[in-house]
N, CA, C and O atoms as a Maestro MAE file, in Angstrom:
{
 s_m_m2io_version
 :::
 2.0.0
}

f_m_ct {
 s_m_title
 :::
 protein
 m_atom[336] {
  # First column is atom index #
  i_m_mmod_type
  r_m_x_coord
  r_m_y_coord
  r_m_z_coord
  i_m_residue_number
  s_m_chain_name
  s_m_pdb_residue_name
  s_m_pdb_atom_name
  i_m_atomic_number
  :::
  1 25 148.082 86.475 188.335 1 A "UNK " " N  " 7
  2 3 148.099 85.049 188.144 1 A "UNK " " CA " 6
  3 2 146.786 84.578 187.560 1 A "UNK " " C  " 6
  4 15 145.847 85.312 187.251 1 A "UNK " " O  " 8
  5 25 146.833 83.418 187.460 2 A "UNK " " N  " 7
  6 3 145.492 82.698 186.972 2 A "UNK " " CA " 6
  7 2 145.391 81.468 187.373 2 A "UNK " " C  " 6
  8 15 146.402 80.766 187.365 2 A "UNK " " O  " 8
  9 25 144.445 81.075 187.703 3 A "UNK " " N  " 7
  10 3 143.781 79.956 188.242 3 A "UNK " " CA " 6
  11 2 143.330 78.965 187.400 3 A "UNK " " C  " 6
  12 15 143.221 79.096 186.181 3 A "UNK " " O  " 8
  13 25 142.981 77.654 188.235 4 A "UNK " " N  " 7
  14 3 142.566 76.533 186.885 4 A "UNK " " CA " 6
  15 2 141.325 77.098 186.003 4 A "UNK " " C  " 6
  16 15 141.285 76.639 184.861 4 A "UNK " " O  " 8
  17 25 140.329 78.002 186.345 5 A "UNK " " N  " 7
  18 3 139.402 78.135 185.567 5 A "UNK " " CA " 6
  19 2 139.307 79.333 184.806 5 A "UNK " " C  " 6
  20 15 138.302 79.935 184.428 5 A "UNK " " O  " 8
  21 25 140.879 79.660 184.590 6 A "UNK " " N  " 7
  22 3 141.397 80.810 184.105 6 A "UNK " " CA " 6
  23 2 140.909 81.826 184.191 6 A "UNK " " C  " 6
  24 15 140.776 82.513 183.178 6 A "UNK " " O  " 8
  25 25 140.458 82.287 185.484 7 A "UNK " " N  " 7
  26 3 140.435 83.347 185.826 7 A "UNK " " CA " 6
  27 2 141.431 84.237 186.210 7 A "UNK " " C  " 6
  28 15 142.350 83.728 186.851 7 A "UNK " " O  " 8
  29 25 141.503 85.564 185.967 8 A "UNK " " N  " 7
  30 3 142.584 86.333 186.248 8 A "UNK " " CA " 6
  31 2 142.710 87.283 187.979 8 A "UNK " " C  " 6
  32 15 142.115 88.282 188.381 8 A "UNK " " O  " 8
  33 25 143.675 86.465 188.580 9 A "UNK " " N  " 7
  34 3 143.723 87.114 190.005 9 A "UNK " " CA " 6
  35 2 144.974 88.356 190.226 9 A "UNK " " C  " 6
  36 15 146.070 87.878 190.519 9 A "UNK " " O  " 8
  37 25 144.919 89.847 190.117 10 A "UNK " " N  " 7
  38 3 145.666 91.029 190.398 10 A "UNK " " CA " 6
  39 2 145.556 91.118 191.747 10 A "UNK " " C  " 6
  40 15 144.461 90.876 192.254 10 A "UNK " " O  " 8
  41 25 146.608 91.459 192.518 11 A "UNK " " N  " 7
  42 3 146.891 92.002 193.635 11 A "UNK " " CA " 6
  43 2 147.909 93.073 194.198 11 A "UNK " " C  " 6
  44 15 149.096 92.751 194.255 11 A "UNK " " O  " 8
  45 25 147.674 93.818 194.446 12 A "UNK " " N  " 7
  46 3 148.917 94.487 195.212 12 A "UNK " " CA " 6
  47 2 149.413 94.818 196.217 12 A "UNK " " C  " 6
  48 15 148.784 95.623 196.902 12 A "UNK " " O  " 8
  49 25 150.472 94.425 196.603 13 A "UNK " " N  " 7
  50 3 150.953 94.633 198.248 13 A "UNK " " CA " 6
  51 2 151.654 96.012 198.709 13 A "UNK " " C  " 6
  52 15 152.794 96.303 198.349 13 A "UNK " " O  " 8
  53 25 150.928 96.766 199.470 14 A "UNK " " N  " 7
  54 3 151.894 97.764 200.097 14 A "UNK " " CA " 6
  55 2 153.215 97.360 200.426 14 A "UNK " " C  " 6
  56 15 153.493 96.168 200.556 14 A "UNK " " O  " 8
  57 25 154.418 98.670 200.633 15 A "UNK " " N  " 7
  58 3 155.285 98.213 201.484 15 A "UNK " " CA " 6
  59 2 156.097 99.599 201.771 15 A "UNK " " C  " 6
  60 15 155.461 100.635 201.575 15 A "UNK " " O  " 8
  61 25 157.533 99.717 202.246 16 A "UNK " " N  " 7
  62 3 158.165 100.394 202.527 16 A "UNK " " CA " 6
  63 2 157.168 101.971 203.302 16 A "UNK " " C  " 6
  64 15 157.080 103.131 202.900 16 A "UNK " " O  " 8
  65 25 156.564 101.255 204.538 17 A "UNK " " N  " 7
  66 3 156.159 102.297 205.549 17 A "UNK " " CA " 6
  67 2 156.074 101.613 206.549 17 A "UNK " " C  " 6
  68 15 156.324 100.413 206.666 17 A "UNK " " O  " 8
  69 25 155.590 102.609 207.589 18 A "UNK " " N  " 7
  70 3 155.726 101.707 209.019 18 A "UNK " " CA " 6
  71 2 154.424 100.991 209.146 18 A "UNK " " C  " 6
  72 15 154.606 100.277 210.132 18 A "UNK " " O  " 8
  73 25 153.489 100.822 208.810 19 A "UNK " " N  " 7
  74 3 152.148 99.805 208.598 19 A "UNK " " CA " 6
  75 2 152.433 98.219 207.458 19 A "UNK " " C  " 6
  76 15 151.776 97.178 207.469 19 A "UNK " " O  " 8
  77 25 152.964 98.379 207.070 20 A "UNK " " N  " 7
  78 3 153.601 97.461 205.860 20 A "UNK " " CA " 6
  79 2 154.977 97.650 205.178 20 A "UNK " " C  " 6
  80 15 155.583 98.678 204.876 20 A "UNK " " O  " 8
  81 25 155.232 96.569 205.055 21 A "UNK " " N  " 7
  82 3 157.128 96.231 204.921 21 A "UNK " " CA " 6
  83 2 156.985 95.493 203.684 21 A "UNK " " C  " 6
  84 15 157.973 95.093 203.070 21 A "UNK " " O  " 8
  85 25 155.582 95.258 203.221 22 A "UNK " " N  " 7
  86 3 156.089 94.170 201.656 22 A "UNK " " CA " 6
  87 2 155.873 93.007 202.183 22 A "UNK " " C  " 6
  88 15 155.452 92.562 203.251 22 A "UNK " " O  " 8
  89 25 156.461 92.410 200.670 23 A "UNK " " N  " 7
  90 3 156.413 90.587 200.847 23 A "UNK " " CA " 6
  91 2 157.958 90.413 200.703 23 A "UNK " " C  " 6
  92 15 158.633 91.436 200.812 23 A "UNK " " O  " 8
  93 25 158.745 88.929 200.412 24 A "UNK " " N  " 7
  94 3 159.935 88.582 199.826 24 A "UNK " " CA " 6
  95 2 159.047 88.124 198.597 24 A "UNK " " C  " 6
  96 15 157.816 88.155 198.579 24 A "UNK " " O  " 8
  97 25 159.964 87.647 197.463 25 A "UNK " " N  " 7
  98 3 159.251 87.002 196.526 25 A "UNK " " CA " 6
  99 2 158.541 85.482 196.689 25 A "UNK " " C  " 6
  100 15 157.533 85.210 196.036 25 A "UNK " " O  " 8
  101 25 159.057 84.668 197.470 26 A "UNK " " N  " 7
  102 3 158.662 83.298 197.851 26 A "UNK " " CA " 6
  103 2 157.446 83.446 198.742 26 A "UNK " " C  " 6
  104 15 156.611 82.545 198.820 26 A "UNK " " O  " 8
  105 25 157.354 84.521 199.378 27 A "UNK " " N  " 7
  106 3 156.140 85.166 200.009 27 A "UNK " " CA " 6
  107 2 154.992 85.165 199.287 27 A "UNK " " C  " 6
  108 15 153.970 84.480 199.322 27 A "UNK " " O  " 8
  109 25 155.395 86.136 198.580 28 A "UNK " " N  " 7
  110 3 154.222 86.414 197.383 28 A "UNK " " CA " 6
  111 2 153.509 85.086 196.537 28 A "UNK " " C  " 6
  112 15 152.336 85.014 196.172 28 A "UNK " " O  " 8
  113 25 154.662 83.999 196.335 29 A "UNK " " N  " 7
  114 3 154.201 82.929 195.925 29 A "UNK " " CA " 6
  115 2 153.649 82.127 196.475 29 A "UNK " " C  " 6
  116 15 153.114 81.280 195.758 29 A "UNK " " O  " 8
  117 25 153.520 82.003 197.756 30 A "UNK " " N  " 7
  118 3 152.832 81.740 198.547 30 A "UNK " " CA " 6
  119 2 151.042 81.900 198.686 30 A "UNK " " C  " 6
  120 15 150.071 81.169 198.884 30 A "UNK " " O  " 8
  121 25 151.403 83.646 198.393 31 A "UNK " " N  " 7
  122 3 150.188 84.095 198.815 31 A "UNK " " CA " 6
  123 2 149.576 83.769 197.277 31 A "UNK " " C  " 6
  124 15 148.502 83.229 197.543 31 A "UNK " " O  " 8
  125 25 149.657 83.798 196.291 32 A "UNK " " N  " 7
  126 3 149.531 83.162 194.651 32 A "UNK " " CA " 6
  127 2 149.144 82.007 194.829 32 A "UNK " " C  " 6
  128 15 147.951 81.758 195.005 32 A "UNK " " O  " 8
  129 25 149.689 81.471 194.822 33 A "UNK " " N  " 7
  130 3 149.486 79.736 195.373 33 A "UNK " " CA " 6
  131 2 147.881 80.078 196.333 33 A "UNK " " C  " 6
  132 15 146.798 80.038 195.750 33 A "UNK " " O  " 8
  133 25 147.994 80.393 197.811 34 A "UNK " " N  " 7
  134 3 146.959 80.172 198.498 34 A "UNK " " CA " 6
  135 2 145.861 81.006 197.781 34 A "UNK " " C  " 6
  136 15 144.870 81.314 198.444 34 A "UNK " " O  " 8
  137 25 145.912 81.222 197.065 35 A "UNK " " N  " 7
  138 3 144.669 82.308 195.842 35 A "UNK " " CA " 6
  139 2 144.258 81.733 194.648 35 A "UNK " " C  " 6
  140 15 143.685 82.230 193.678 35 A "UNK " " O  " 8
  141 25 144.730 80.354 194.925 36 A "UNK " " N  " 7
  142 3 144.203 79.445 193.746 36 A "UNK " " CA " 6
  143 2 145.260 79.288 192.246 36 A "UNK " " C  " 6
  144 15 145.063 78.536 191.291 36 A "UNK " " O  " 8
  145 25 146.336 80.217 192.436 37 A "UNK " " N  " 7
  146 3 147.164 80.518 190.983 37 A "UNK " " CA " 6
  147 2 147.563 79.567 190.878 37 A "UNK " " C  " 6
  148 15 148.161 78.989 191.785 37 A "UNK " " O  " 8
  149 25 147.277 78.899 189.264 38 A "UNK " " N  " 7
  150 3 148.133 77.931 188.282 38 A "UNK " " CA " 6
  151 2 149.565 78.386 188.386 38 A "UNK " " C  " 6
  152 15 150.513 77.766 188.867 38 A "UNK " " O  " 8
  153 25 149.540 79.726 187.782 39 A "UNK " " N  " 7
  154 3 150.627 80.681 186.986 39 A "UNK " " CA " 6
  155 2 150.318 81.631 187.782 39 A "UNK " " C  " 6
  156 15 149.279 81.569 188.440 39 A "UNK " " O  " 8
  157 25 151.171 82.688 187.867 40 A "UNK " " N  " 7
  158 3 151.690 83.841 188.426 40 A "UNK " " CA " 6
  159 2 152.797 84.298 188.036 40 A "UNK " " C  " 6
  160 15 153.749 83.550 187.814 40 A "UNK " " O  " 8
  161 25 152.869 85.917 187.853 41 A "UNK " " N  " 7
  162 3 153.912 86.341 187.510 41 A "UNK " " CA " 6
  163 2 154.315 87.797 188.380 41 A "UNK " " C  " 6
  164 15 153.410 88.567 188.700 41 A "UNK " " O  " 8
  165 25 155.547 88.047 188.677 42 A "UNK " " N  " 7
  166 3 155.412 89.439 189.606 42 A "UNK " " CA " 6
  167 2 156.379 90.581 188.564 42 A "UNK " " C  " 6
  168 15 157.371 90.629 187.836 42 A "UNK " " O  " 8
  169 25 155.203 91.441 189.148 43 A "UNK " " N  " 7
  170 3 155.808 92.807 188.065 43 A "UNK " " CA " 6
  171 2 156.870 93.520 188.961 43 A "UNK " " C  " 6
  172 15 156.897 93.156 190.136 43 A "UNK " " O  " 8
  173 25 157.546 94.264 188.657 44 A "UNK " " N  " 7
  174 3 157.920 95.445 189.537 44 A "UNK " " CA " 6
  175 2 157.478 96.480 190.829 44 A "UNK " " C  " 6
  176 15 156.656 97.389 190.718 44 A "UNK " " O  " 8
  177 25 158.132 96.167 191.936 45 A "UNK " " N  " 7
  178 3 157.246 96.223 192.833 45 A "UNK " " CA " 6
  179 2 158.110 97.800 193.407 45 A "UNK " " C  " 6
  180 15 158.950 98.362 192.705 45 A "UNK " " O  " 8
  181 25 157.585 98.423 195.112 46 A "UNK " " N  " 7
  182 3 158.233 99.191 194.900 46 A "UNK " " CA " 6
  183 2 157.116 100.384 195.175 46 A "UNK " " C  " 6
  184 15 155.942 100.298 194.813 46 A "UNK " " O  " 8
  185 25 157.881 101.891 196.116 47 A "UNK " " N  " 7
  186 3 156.929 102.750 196.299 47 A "UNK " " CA " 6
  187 2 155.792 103.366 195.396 47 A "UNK " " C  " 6
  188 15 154.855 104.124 195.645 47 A "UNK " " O  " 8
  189 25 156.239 102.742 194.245 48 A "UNK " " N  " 7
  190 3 155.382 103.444 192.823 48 A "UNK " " CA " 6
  191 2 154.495 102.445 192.539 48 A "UNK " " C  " 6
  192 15 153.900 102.653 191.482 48 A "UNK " " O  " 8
  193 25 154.055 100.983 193.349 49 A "UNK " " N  " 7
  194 3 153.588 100.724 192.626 49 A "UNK " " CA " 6
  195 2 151.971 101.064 193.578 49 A "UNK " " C  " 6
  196 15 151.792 101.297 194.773 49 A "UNK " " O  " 8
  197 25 151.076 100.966 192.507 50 A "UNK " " N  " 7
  198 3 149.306 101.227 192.244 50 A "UNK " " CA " 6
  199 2 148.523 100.772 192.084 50 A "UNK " " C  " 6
  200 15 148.741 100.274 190.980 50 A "UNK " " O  " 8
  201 25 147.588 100.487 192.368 51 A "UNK " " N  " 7
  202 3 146.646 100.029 191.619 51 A "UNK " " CA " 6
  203 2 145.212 100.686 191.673 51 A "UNK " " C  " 6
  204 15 144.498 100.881 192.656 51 A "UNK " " O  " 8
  205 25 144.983 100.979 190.306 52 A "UNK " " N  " 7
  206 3 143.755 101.866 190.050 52 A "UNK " " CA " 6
  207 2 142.709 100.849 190.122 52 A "UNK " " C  " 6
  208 15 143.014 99.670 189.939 52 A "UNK " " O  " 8
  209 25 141.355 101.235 190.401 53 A "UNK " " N  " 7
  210 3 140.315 100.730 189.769 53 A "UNK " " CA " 6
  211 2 139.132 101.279 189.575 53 A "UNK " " C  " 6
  212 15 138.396 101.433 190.550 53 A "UNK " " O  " 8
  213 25 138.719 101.679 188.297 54 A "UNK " " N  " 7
  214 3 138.034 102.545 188.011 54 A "UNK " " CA " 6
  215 2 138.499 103.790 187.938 54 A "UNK " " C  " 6
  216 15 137.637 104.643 188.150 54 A "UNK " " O  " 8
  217 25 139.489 104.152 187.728 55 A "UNK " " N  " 7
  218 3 140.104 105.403 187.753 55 A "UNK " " CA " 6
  219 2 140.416 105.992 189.176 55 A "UNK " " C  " 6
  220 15 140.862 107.134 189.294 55 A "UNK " " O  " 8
  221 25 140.155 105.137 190.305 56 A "UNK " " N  " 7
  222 3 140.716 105.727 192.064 56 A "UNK " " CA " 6
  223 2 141.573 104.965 192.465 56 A "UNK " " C  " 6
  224 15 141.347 103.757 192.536 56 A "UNK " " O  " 8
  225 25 142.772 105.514 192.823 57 A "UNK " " N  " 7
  226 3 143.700 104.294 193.890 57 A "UNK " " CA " 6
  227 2 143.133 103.748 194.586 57 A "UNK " " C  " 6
  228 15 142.372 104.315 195.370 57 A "UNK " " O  " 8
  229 25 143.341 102.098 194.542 58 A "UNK " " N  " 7
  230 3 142.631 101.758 195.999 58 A "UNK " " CA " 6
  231 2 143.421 100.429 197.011 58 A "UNK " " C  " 6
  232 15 142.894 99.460 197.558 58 A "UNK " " O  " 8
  233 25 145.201 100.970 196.963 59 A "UNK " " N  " 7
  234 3 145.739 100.656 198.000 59 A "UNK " " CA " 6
  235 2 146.413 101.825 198.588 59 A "UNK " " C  " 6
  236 15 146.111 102.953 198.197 59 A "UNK " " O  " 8
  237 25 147.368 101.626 199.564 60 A "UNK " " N  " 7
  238 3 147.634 102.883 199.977 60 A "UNK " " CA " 6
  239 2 149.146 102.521 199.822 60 A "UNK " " C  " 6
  240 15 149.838 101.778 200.519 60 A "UNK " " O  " 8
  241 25 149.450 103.220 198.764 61 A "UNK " " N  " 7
  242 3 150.768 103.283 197.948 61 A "UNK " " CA " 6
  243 2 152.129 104.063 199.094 61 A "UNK " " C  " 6
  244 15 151.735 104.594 200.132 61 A "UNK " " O  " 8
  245 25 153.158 104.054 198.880 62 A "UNK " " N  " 7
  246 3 154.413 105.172 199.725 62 A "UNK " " CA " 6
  247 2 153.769 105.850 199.557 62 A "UNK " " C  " 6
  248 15 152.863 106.272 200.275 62 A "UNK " " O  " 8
  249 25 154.236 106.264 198.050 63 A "UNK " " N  " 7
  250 3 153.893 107.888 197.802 63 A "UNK " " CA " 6
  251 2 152.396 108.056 197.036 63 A "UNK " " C  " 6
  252 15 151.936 107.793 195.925 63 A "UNK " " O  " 8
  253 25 151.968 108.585 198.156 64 A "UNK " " N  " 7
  254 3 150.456 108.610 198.042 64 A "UNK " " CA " 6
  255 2 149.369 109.481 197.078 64 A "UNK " " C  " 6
  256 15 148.139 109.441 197.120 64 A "UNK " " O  " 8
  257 25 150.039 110.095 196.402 65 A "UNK " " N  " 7
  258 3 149.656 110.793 195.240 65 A "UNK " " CA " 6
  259 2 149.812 109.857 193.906 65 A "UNK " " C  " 6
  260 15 149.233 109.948 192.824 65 A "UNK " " O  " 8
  261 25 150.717 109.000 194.325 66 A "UNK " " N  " 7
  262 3 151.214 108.479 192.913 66 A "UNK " " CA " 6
  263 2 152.508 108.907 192.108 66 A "UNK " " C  " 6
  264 15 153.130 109.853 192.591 66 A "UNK " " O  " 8
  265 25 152.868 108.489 191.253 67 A "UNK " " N  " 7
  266 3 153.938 108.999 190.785 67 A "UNK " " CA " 6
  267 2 153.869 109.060 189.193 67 A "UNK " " C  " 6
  268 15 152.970 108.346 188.750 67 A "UNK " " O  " 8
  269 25 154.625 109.762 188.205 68 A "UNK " " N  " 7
  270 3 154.433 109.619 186.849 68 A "UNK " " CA " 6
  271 2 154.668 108.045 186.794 68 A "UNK " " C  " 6
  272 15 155.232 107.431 187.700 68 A "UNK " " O  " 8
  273 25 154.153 107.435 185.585 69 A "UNK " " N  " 7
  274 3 154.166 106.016 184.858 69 A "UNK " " CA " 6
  275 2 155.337 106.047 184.122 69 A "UNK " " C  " 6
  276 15 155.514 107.073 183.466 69 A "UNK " " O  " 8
  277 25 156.439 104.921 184.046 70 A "UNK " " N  " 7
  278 3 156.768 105.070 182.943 70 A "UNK " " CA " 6
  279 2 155.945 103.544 182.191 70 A "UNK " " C  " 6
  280 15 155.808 103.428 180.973 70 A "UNK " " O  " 8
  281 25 155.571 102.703 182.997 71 A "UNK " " N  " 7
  282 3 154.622 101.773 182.447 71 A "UNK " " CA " 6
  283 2 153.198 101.482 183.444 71 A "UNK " " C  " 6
  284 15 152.920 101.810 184.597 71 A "UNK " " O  " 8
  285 25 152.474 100.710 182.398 72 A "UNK " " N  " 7
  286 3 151.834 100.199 183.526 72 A "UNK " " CA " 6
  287 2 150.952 98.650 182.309 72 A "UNK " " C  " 6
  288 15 151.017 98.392 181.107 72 A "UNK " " O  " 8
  289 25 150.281 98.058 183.423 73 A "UNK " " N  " 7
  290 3 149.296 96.828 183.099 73 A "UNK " " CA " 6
  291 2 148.127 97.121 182.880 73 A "UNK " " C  " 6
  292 15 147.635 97.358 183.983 73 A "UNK " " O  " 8
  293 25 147.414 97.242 182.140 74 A "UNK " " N  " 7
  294 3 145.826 97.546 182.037 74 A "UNK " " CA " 6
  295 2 145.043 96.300 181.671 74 A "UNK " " C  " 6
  296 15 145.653 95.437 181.040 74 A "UNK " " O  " 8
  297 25 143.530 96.053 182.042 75 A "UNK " " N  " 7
  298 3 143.043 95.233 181.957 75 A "UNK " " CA " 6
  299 2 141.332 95.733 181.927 75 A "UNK " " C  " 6
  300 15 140.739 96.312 182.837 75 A "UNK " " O  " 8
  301 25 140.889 95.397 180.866 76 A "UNK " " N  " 7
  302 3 139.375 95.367 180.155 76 A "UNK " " CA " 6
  303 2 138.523 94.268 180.668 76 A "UNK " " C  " 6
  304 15 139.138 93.246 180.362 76 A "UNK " " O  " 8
  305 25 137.342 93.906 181.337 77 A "UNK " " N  " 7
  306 3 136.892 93.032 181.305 77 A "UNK " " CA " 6
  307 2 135.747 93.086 179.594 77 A "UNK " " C  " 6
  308 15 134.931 93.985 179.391 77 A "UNK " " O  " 8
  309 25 136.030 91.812 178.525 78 A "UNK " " N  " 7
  310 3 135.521 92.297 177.184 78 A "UNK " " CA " 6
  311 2 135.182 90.788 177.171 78 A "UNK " " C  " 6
  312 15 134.704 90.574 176.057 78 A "UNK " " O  " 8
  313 25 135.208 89.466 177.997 79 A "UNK " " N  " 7
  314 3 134.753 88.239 178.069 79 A "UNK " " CA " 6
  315 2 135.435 87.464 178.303 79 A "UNK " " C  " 6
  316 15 136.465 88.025 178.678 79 A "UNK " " O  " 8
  317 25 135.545 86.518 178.330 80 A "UNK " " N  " 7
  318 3 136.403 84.818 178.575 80 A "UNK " " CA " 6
  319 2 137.706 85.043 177.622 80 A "UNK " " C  " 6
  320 15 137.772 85.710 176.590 80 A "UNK " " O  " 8
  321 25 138.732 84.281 178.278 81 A "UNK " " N  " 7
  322 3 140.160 84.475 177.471 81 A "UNK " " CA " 6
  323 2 140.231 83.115 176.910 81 A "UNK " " C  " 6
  324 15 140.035 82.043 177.482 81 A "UNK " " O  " 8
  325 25 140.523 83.337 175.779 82 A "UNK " " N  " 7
  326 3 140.883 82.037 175.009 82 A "UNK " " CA " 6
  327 2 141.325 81.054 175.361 82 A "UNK " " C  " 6
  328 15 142.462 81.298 175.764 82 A "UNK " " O  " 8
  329 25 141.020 79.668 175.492 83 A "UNK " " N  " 7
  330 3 142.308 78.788 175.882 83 A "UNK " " CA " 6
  331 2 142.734 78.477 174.834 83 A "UNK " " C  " 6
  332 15 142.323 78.462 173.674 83 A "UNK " " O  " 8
  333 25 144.175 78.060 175.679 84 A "UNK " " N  " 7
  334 3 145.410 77.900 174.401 84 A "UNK " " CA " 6
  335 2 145.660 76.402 174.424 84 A "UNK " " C  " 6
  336 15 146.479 75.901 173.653 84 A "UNK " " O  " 8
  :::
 }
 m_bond[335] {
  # First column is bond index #
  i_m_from
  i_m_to
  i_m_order
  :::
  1 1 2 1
  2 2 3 1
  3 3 4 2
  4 3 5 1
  5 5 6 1
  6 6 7 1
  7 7 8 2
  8 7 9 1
  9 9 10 1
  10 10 11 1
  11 11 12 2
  12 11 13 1
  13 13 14 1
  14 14 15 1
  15 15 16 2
  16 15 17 1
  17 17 18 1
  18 18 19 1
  19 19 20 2
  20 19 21 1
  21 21 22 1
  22 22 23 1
  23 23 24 2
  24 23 25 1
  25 25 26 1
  26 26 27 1
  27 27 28 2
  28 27 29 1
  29 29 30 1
  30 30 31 1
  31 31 32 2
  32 31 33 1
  33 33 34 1
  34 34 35 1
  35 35 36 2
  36 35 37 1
  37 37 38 1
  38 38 39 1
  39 39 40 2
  40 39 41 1
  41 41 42 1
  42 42 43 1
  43 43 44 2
  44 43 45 1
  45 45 46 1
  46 46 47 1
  47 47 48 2
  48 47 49 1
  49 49 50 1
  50 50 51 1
  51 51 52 2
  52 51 53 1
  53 53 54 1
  54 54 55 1
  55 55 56 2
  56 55 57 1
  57 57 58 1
  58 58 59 1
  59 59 60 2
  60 59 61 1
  61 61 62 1
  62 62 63 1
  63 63 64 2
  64 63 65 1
  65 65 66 1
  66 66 67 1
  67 67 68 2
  68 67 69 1
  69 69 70 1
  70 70 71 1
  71 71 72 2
  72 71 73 1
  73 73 74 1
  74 74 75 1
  75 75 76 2
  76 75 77 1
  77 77 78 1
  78 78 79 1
  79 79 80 2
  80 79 81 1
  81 81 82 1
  82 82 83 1
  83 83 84 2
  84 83 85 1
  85 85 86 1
  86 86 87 1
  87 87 88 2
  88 87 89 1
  89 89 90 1
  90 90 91 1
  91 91 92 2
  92 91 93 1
  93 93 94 1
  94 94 95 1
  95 95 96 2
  96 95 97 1
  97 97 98 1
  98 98 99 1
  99 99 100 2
  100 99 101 1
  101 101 102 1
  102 102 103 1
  103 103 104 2
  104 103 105 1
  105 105 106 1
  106 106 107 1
  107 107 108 2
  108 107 109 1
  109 109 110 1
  110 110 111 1
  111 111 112 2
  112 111 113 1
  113 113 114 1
  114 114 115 1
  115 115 116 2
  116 115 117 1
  117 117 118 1
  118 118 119 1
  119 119 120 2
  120 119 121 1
  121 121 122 1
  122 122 123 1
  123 123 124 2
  124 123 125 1
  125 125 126 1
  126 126 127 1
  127 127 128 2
  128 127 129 1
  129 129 130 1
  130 130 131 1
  131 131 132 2
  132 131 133 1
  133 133 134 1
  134 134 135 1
  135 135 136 2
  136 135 137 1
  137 137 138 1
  138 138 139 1
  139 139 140 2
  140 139 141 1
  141 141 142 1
  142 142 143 1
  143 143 144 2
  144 143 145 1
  145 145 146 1
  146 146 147 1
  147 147 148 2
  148 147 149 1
  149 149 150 1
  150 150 151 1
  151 151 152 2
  152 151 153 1
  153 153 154 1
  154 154 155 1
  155 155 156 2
  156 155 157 1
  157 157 158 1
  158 158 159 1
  159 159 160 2
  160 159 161 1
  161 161 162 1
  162 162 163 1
  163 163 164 2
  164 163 165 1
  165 165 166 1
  166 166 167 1
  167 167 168 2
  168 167 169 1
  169 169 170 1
  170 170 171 1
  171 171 172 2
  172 171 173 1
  173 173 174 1
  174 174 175 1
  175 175 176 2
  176 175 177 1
  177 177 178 1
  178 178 179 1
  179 179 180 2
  180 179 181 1
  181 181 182 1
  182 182 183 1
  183 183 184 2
  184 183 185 1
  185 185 186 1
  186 186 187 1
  187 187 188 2
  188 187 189 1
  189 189 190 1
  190 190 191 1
  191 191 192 2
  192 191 193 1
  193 193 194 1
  194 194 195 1
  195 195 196 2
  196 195 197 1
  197 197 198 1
  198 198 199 1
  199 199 200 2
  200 199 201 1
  201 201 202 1
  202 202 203 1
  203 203 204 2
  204 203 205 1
  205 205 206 1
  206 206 207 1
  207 207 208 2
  208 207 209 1
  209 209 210 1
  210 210 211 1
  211 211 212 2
  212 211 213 1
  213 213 214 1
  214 214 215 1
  215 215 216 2
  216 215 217 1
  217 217 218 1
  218 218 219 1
  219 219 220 2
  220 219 221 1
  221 221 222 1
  222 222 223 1
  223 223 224 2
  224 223 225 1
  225 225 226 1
  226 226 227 1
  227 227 228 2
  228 227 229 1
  229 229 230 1
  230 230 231 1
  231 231 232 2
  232 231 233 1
  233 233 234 1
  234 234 235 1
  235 235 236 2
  236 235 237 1
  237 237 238 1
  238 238 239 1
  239 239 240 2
  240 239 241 1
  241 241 242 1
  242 242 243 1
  243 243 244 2
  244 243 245 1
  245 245 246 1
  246 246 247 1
  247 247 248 2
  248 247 249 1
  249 249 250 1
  250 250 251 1
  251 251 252 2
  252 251 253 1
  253 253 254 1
  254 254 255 1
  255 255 256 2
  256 255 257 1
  257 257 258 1
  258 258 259 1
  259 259 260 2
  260 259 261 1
  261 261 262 1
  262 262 263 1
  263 263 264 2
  264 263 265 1
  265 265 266 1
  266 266 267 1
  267 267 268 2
  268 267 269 1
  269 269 270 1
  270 270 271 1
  271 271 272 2
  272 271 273 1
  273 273 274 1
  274 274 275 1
  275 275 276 2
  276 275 277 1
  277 277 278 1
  278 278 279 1
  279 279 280 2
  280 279 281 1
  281 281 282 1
  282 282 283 1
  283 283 284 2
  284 283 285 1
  285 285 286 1
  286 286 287 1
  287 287 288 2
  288 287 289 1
  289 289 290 1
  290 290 291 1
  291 291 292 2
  292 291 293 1
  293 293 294 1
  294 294 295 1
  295 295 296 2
  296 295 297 1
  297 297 298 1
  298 298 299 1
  299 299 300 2
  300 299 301 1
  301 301 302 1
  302 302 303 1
  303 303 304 2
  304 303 305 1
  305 305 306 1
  306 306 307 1
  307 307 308 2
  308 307 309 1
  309 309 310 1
  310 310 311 1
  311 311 312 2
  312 311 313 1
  313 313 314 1
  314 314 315 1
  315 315 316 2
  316 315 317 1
  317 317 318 1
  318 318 319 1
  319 319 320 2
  320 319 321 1
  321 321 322 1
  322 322 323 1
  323 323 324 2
  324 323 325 1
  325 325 326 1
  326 326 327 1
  327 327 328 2
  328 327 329 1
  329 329 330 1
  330 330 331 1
  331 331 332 2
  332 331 333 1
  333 333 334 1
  334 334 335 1
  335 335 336 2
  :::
 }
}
């Protein structure tokens, strides 16, 4: 999501184990909303999903190795995003 000062807010939620069950989607918007998001959008969620940073996982995914990609989101910090 992004916030009024267009900053960009990523998050990812564990789920499907016995420590964490996930969000619903109205959940998540919630938690978007209380994080300052203008906009928000939710990707595909789900034992595969990851999030790297710096090249190390750093939630604790189902499957904890990871799984092949068939996509993913990448993000550069390279300066301020344009406004439109």
């Amino acid at each position: 999501g992004y916030n009024e000062n267009n900053e960009l807010i990523i998050i990812t939620i564990d789920g499907r184990e016995e420590s964490s069950v996930g969000v619903t989607l109205t959940e998540l918007a919630y938690i978007m909303k209380g994080l300052g998001c203008t906009y928000a959008m939710n990707f595909d969620g789900g034992g595969s999903s990851v999030i790297y940073v710096n090249g190390k996982i750093t939630n604790s995914p189902a499957q904890k190795e990871g799984i092949w990609l068939s996509n993913a989101l990448t993000v550069s910090e390279e300066g301020p995003i344009p406004q439109t």
